[in-house]
KEDRENMAR-257640 format. One record per residue (C-alpha): residue number from 1; residue in one letter; x, z, y. Coordinates in nm, 3 decimals, decimal comma. Layout:
PT | i | aa | x | z | y
PT | NUM | A | X | Z | Y
...
# end
This chain:
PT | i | aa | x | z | y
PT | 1 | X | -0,653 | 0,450 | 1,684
PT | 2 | X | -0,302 | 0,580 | 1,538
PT | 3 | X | -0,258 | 0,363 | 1,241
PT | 4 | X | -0,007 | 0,532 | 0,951
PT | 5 | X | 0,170 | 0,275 | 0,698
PT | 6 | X | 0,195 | 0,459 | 0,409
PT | 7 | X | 0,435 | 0,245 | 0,190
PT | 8 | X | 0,467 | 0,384 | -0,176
PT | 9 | X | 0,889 | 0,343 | -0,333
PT | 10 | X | 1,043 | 0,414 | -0,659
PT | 11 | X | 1,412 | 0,287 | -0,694
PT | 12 | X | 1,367 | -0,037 | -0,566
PT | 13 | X | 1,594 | -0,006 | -0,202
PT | 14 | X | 1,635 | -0,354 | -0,166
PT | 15 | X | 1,241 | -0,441 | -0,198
PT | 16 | X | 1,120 | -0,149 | -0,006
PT | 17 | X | 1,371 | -0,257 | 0,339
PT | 18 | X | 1,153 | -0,621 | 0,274
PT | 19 | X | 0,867 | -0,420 | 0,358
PT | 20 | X | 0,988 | -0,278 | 0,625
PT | 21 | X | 1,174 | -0,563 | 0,788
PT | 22 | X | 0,844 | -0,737 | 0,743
PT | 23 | X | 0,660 | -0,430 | 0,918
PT | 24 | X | 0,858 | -0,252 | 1,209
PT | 25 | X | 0,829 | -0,542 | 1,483
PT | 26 | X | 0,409 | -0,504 | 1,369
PT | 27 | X | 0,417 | -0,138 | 1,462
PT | 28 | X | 0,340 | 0,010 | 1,780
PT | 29 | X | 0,499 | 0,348 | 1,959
PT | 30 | X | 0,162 | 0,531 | 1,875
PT | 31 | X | 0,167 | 0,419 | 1,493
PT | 32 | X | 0,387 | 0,622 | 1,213
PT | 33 | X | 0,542 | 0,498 | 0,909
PT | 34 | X | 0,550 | 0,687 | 0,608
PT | 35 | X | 0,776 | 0,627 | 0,279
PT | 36 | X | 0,606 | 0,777 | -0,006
PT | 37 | X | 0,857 | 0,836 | -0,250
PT | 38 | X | 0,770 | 0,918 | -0,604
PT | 39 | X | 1,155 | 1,055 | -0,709
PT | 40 | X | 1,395 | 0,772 | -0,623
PT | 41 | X | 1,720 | 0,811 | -0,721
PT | 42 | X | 2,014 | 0,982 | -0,451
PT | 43 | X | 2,177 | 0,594 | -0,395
PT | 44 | X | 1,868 | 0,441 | -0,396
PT | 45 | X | 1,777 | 0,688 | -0,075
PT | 46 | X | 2,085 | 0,618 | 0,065
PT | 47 | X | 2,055 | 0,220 | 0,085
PT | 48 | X | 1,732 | 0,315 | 0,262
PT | 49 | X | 1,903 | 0,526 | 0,555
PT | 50 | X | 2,168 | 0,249 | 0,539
PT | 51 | X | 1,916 | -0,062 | 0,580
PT | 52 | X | 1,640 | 0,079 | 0,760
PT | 53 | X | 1,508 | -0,141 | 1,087
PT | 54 | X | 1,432 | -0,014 | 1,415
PT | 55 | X | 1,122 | 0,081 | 1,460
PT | 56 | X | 0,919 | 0,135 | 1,783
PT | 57 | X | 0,738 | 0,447 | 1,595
PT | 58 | X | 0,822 | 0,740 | 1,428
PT | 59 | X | 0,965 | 0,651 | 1,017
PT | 60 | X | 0,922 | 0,966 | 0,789
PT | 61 | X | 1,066 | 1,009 | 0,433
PT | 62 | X | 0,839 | 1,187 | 0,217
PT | 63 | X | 1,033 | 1,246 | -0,158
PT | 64 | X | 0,912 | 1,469 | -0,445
PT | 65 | X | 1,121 | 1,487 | -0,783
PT | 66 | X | 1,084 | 1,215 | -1,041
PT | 67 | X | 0,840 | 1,377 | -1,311
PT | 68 | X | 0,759 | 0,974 | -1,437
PT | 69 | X | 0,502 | 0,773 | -1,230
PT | 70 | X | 0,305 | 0,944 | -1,049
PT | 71 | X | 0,171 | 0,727 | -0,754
PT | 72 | X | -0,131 | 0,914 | -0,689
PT | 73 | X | 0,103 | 1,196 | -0,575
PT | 74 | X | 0,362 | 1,040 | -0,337
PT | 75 | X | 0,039 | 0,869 | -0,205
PT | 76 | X | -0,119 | 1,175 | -0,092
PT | 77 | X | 0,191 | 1,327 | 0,003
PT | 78 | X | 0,232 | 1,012 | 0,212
PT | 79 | X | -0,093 | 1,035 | 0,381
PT | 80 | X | -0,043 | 1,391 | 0,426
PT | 81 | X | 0,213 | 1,387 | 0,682
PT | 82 | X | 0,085 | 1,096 | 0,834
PT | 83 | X | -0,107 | 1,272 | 1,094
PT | 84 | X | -0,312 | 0,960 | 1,198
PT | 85 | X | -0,640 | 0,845 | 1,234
PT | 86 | X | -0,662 | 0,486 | 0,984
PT | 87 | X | -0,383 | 0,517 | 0,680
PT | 88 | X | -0,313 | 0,183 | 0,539
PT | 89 | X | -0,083 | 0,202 | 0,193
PT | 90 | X | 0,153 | -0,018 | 0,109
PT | 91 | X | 0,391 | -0,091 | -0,231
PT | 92 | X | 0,725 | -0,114 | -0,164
PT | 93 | X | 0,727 | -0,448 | -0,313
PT | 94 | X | 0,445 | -0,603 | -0,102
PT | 95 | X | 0,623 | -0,785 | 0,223
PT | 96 | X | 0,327 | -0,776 | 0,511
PT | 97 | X | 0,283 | -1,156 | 0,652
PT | 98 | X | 0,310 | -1,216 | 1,035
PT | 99 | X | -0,039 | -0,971 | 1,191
PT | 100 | X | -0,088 | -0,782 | 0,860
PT | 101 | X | -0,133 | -0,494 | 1,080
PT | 102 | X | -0,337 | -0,680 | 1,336
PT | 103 | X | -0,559 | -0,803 | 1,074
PT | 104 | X | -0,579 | -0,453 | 0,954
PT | 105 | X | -0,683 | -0,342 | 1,293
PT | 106 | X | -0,904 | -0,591 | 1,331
PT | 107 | X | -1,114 | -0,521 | 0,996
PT | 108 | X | -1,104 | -0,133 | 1,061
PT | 109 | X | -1,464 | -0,020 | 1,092
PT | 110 | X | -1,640 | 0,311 | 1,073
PT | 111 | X | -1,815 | 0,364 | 0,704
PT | 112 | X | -1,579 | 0,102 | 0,583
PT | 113 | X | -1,203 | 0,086 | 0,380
PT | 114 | X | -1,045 | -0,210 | 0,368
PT | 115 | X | -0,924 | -0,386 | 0,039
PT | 116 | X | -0,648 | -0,619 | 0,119
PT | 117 | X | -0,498 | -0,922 | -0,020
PT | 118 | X | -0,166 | -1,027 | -0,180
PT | 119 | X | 0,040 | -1,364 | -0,288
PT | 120 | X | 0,195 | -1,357 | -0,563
PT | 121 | X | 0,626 | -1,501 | -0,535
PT | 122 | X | 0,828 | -1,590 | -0,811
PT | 123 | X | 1,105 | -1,449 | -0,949
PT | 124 | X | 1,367 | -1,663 | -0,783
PT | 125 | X | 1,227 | -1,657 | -0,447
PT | 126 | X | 1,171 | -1,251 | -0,497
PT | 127 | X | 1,584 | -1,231 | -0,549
PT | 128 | X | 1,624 | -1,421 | -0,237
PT | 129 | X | 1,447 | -1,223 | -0,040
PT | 130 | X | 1,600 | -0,910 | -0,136
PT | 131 | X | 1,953 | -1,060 | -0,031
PT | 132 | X | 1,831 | -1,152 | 0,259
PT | 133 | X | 1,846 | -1,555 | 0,207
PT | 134 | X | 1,488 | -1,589 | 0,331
PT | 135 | X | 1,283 | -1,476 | 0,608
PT | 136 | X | 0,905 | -1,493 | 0,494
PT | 137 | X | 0,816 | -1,411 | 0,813
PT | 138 | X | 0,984 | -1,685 | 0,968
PT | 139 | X | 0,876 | -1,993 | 0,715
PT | 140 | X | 0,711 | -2,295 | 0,862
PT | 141 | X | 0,389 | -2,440 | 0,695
PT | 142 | X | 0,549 | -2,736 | 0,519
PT | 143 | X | 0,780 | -2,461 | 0,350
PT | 144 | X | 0,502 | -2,292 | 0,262
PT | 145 | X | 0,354 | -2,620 | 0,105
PT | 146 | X | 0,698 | -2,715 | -0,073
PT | 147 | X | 0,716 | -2,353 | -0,221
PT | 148 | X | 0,384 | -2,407 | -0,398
PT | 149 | X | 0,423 | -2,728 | -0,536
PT | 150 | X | 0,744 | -2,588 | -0,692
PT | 151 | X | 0,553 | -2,286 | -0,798
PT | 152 | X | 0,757 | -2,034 | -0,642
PT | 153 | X | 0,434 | -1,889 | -0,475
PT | 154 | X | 0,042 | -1,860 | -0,616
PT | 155 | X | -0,169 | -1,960 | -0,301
PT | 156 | X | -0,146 | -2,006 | 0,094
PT | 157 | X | -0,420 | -1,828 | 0,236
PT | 158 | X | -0,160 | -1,636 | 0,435
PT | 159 | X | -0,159 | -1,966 | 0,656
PT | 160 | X | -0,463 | -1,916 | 0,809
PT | 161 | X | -0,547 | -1,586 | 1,028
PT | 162 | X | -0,917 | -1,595 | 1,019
PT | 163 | X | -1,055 | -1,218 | 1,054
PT | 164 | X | -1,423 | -1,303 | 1,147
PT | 165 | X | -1,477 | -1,495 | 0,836
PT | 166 | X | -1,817 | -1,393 | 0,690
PT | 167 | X | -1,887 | -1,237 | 0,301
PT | 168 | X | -1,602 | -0,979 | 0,310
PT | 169 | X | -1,838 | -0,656 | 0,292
PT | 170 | X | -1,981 | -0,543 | -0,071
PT | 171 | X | -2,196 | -0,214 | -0,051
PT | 172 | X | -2,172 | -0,132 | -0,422
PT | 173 | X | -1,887 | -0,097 | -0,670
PT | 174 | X | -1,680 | -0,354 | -0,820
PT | 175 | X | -1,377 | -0,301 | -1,042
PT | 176 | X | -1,254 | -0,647 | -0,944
PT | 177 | X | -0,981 | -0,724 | -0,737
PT | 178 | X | -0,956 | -0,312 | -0,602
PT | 179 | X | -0,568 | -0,336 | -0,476
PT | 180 | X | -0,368 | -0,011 | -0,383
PT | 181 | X | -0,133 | -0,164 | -0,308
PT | 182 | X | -0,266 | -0,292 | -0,013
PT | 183 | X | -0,576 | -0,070 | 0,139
PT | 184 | X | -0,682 | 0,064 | 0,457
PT | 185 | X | -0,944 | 0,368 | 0,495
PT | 186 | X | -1,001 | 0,600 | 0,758
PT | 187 | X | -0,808 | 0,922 | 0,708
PT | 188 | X | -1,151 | 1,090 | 0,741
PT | 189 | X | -1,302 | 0,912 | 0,481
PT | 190 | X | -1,011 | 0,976 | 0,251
PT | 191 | X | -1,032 | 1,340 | 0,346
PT | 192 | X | -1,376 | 1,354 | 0,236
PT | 193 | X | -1,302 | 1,273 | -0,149
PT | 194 | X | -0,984 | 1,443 | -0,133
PT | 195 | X | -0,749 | 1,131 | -0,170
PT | 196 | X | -0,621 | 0,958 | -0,516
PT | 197 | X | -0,701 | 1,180 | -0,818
PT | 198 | X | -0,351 | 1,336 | -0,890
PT | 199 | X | -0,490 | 1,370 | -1,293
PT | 200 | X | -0,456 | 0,981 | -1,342
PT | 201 | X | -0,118 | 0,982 | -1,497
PT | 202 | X | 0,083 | 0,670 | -1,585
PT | 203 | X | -0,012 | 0,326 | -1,442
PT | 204 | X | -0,364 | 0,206 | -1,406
PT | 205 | X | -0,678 | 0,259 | -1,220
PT | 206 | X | -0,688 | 0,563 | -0,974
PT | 207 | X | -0,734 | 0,266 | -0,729
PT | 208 | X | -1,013 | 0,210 | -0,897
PT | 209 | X | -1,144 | 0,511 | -0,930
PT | 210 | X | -1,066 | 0,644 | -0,530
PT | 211 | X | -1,268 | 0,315 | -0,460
PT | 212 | X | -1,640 | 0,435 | -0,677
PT | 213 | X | -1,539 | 0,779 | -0,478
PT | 214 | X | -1,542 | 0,598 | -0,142
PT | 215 | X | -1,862 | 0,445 | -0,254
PT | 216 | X | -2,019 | 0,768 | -0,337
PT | 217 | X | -1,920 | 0,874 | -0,022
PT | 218 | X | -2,130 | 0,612 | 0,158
PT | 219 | X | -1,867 | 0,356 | 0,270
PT | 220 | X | -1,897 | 0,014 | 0,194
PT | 221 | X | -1,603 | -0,215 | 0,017
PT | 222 | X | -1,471 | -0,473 | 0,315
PT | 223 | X | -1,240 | -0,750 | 0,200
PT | 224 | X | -0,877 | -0,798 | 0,362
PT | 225 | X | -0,851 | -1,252 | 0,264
PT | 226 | X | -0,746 | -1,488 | 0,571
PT | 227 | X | -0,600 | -1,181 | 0,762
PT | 228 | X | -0,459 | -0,891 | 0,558
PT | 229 | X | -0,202 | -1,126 | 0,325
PT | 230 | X | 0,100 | -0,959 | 0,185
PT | 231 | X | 0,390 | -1,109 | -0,007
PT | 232 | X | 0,411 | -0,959 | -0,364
PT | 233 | X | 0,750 | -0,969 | -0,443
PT | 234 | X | 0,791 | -1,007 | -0,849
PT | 235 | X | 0,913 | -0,741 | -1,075
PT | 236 | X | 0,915 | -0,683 | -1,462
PT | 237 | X | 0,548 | -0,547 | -1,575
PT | 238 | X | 0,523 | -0,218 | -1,584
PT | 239 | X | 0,465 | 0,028 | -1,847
PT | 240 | X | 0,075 | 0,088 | -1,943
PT | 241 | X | 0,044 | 0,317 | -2,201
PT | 242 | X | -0,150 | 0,520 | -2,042
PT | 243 | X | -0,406 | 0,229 | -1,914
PT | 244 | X | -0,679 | 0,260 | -2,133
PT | 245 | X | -0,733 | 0,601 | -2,068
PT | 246 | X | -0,711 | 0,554 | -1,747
PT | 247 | X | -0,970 | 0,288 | -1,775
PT | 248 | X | -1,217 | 0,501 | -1,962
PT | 249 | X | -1,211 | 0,793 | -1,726
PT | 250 | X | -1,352 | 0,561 | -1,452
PT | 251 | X | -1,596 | 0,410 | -1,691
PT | 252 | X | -1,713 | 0,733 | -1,772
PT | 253 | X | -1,704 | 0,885 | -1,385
PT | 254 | X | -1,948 | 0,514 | -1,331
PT | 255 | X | -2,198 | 0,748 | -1,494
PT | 256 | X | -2,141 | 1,065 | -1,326
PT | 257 | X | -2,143 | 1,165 | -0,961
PT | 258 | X | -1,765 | 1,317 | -0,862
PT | 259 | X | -1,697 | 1,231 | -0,506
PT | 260 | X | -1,368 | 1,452 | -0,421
PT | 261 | X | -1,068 | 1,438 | -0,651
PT | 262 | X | -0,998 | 1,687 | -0,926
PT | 263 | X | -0,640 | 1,727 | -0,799
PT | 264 | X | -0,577 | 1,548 | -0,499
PT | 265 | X | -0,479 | 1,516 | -0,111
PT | 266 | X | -0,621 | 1,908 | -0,030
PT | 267 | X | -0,341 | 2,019 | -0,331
PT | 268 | X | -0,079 | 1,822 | -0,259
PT | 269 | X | 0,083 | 2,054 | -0,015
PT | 270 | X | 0,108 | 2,300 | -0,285
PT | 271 | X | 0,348 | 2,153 | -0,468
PT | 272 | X | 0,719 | 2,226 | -0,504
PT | 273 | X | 1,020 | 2,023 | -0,417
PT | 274 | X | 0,890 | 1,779 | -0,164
PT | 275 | X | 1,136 | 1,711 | 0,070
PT | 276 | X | 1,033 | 1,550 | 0,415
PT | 277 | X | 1,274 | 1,350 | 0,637
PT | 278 | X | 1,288 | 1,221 | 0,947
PT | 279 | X | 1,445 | 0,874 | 0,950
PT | 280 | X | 1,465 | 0,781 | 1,287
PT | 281 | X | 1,322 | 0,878 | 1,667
PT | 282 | X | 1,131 | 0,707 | 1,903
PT | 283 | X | 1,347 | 0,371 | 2,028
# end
C-alpha cells in the first residue's frame, strides 16, 4: 500500500517544517509526501526549501495562486499528484505523534476512511516548537503529565498506542468531531465522489460534507483515538464568514442524494497557475 501525506500550508513555514520534522523519519521509500499549498507567499516557500528534512520518499510541492482560502482546492491538487493508493491529509499546523503513520496503516481498511485525532497545545508551547526549543516527538511521559497540569496541552491520549481498541466504526453520518485536518481514505474511494467540493468557499465544513459523500458512497466512518494523535499547534481563529453557509449547504445536501463533488478532484487539473515542484530525490 503506497501511502501519500497530503499536508495542506498557507504562510505558516515555520509550522508546516513541525509537520514534517514530525513526519519524514515515519515515511517509508514507497510512500510520497505532498505539500498542498493554497498560495503561500515567495519567502514563505523559500523557508520551506531552506528547512525541509530528509526524507526517505519522494517530497512534492504542489502551489496554486492565493485567490483567499481555498482548502478544498490545494487538497485535491494535493491528492492529485499523489499517485498512491491510501492519501492521508494533514494541516500544516498538526505535528504527527511518534506511529501516526503506523496507526494510520494500521486502521486502513477497505470500505472505510479514517477520521483522526488531534491535541490541542497552547500558545506558548506552539512558539517553542516552531523555534525549535522542543521536540514533541522526543517528550517523556512525566513531561507530558507536567504540560497538562500547567495547561499547556488539552489531553494525553497520545500516550497510549492502542489501535485494536473496540467502538471506532460508525456506519451512518455524524457531523461531530469530522477532522480534515487529519483523515485517511482510500484514493479510490475519494475518486469515487470526486474529492472535497471545490464550491465550499471560505472556512467551514467541506470536511463535513466529503464525509455524508463517503457515506453515500457506502463506506463506513472509522475513528483514528489511541493511535492516530497529532499535535495541534495553536494559531489565531480563523476567519468564518462564510460558515453558516457553509453549514446550510450540508444541512440541505443531508436531504438530498449528491455523492461526487460539484467541482472537485476530476477538475482540478484544469485549472491555471499550479505550479508543481520537486523538493527532493530519493535518499
Amino acid at each position: 500500500m503506497r501511502t501519500a501525506f497530503v499536508v495542506l500550508t498557507y504562510n505558516r513555514a515555520e509550522a508546516l517544517l513541525a509537520v514534517l520534522r514530525g513526519l519524514a523519519p515515519q515515511c517509508g521509500a514507497g510512500d510520497v509526501v505532498v505539500v498542498a499549498d493554497d498560495g503561500s507567499r515567495p519567502g514563505e516557500v523559500e523557508a520551506l526549501r531552506r528547512g525541509l528534512p530528509g526524507f526517505p520518499c519522494p517530497v512534492r510541492h504542489v502551489w496554486h495562486p492565493d485567490v483567499g482560502f481555498t482548502a478544498a482546492r490545494a487538497r485535491n491538487l494535493g491528492a492529485l499528484h499523489a499517485h498512491a493508493d491510501y492519501l492521508v491529509f494533514l494541516d500544516g499546523d498538526c505535528v504527527p505523534r511518534p506511529r501516526f503513520a503506523q496507526g494510520h496503516r494500521d486502521l486502513a481498511q477497505r470500505g472505510h476512511f479514517v477520521n483522526g485525532s488531534r491535541v490541542l497545545l497552547g500558545e506558548l508551547l506552539t512558539r517553542r516548537v516552531e523555534r525549535r526549543e522542543v521536540d514533541l516527538g522526543a517528550l517523556r511521559a512525566s513531561d507530558w503529565l507536567r504540560l497538562r497540569v500547567t495547561g499547556d496541552v488539552n489531553k494525553l491520549t497520545h500516550l497510549l498506542y492502542w489501535p485494536g481498541a473496540l467502538g471506532r466504526v460508525e456506519r451512518g453520518f455524524r457531523w461531530k468531531g469530522i477532522r480534515s485536518c487529519n483523515f485517511g481514505v482510500w484514493q479510490a474511494d475519494f475518486e469515487a465522489v470526486n474529492g472535497f467540493d471545490e464550491t465550499f468557499t471560505g472556512w467551514g465544513h467541506e470536511d463535513a460534507d466529503l464525509v455524508l459523500r463517503l457515506h453515500r458512497q457506502g463506506c463506513m466512518r472509522k475513528n483514528g483515538f489511541l493511535a492516530t494523535e497529532v499535535f495541534h499547534l495553536w494559531h489565531a481563529e480563523n476567519r468564518r464568514g462564510l460558515e453558516a453557509g457553509n453549514r446550510e449547504r450540508v444541512r440541505q445536501r443531508m436531504q438530498g442524494r449528491i455523492i461526487r463533488a460539484e467541482v472537485g478532484l476530476a477538475q482540478a487539473g484544469s485549472g491555471r497557475g499550479t505550479v508543481v515542484t520537486e523538493l527532493n530525490r530519493r535518499q
